[in-house]
C-alpha positions in Angstrom: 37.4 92.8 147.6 35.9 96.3 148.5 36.9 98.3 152.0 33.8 99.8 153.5 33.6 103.4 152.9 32.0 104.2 156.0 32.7 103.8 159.4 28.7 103.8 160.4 27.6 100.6 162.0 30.0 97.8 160.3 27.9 93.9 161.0 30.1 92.0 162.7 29.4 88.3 160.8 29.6 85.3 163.4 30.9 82.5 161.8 27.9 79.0 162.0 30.4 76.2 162.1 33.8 77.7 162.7 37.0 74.9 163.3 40.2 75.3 164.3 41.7 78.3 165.2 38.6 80.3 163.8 36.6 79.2 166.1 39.1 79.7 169.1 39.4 83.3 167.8 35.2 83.5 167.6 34.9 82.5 171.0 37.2 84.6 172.4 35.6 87.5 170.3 32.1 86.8 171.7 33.9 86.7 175.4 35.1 90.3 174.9 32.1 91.0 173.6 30.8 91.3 177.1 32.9 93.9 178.5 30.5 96.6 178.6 32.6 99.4 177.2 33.8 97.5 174.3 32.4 99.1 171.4 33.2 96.4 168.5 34.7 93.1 169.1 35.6 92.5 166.0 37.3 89.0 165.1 40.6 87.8 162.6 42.2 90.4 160.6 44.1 90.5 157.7 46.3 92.7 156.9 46.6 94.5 153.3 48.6 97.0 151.4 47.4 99.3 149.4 49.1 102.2 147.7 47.5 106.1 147.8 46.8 108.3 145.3 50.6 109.4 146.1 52.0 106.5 145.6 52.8 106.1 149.6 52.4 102.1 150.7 49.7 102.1 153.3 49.1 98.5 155.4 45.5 98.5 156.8 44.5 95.5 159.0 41.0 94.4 157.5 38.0 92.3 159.3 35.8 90.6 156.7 32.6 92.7 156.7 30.1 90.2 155.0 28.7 90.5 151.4 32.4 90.8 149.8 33.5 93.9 152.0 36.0 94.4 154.3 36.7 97.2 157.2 39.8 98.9 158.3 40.6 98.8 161.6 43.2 101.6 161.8 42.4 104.3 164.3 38.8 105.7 164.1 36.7 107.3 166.6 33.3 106.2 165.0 33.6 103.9 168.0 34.3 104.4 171.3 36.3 101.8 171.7 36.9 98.5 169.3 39.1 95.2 169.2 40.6 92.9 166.7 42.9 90.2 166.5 46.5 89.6 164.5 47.7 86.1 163.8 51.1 86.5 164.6 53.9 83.9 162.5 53.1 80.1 161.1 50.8 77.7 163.5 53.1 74.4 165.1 52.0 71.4 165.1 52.6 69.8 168.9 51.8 66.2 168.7 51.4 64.8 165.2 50.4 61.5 165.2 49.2 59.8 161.8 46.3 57.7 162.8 44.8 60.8 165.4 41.3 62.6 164.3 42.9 65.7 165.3 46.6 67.6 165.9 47.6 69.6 168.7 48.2 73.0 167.6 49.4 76.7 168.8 49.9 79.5 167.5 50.9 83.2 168.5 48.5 86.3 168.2 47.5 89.8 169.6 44.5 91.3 170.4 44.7 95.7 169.9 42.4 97.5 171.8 41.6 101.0 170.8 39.5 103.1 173.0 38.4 106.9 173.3 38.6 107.2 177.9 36.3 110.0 178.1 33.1 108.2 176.3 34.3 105.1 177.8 33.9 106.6 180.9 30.0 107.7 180.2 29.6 104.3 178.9 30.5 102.9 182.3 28.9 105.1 184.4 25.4 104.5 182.3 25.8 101.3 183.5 26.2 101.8 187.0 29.9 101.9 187.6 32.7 104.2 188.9 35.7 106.0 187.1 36.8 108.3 190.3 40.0 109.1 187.8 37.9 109.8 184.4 39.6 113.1 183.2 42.9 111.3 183.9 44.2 108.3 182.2 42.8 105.1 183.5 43.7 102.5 180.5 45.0 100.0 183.3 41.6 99.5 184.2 40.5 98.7 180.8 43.3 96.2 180.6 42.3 95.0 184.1 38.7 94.3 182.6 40.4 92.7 179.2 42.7 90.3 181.0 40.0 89.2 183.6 38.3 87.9 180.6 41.3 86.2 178.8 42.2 84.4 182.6 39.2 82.3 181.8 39.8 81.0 178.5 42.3 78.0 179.2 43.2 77.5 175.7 45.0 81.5 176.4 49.0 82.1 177.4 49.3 85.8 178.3 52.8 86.3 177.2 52.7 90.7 177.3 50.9 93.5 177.5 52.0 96.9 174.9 50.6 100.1 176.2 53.8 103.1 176.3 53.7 103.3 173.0 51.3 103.3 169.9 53.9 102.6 167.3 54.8 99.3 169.3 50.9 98.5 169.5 50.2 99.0 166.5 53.4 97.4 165.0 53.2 95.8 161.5 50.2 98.5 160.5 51.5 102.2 159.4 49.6 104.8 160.6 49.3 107.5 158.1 49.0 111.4 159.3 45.3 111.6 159.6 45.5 108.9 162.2 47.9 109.9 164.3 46.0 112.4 166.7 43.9 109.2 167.3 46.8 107.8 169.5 46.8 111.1 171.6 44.4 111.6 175.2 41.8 110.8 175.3 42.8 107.7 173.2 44.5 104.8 174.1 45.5 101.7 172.5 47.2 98.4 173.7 48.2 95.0 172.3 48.2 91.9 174.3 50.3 89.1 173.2 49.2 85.6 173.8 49.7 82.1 172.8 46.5 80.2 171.5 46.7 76.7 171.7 43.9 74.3 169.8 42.9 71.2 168.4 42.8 70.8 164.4 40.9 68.7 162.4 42.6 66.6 160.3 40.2 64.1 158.4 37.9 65.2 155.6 34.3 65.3 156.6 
């Protein structure tokens, strides 16, 4: 496994025939992807420890990058904004029956947004829209736009929304030093917590 070294223009691979929860999570992905001033939508993460050249633990969330590479999602502002998701605790199985094709399923996950407002805010208004509080901080309209797409996704239980504080959203991850005046205006960050529910495939092809 090899972390891109550069934050340039990561590829975002789209999975041909994803099942089960992959392909709820790639579906979901692409929906974000039409929020026009979403950056990345990036898909599953992982996350990973790694240990610095002091010896300090680090734990980096990591989306598959294609050709063996992964990238780190910690705070970066060679976007203006990104998502990702976080599979959050062991998957359930709802209604196992032995003779069904398939199982009912859920599972728990959160999606982090990371955004930089000010060249959000350009990216908007390129596109025809309104910020009238754009030197202020107007995240609850980016979580407007976020949740309007989740509402449509039926499989989706919106069980919270984090967005006071960055150590809450980005819980599970450690942000090192160099990262920290990424949480600070003009970026924001929030994690919303939902319940994905799915069918599984339970036969061999």
């Amino acid at each position: 496994m090899s972390i891109t070294s550069t934050f340039k223009n990561p590829d975002i691979p789209i999975l041909q025939d994803p099942i089960n929860l992959d392909k709820e999570v790639q579906n979901i992905q692409i929906e974000l992807g039409s929020i026009s001033w979403l950056h990345k939508s990036f898909g599953r993460a992982k996350i990973n420890t790694k240990t610095d050249l002091n010896g300090k633990k680090e734990t980096v969330p990591l989306v598959y990058n294609g050709g063996k590479e992964y990238y780190p999602c910690n705070p970066n502002d060679a976007f203006y904004s990104y998502a990702f998701c976080l599979k959050e605790g062991p998957r359930k199985y709802l209604d196992y029956q032995s003779l069904s094709t398939q199982l009912l399923c859920e599972c728990n996950a959160s999606w982090i947004f990371w955004a930089n407002l000010e060249r959000c805010a350009k990216v908007i208004e390129s596109n025809g829209g309104v910020i009238v509080d754009k030197d202020s901080l107007f995240t609850e309209h980016l979580i407007k736009d976020t949740l309007a797409v989740f509402s449509n996704i039926p499989e989706l239980k919106i069980l919270s929304v984090i967005d006071e504080n960055p150590e809450q959203v980005f819980s599970g991850i450690k942000i090192s030093n160099t990262h920290r005046d990424l949480l600070l205006y003009p970026y924001q960050s929030w994690r919303i917590k939902m319940k994905i529910t799915y069918f599984e495939d339970c036969l061999a092809d």
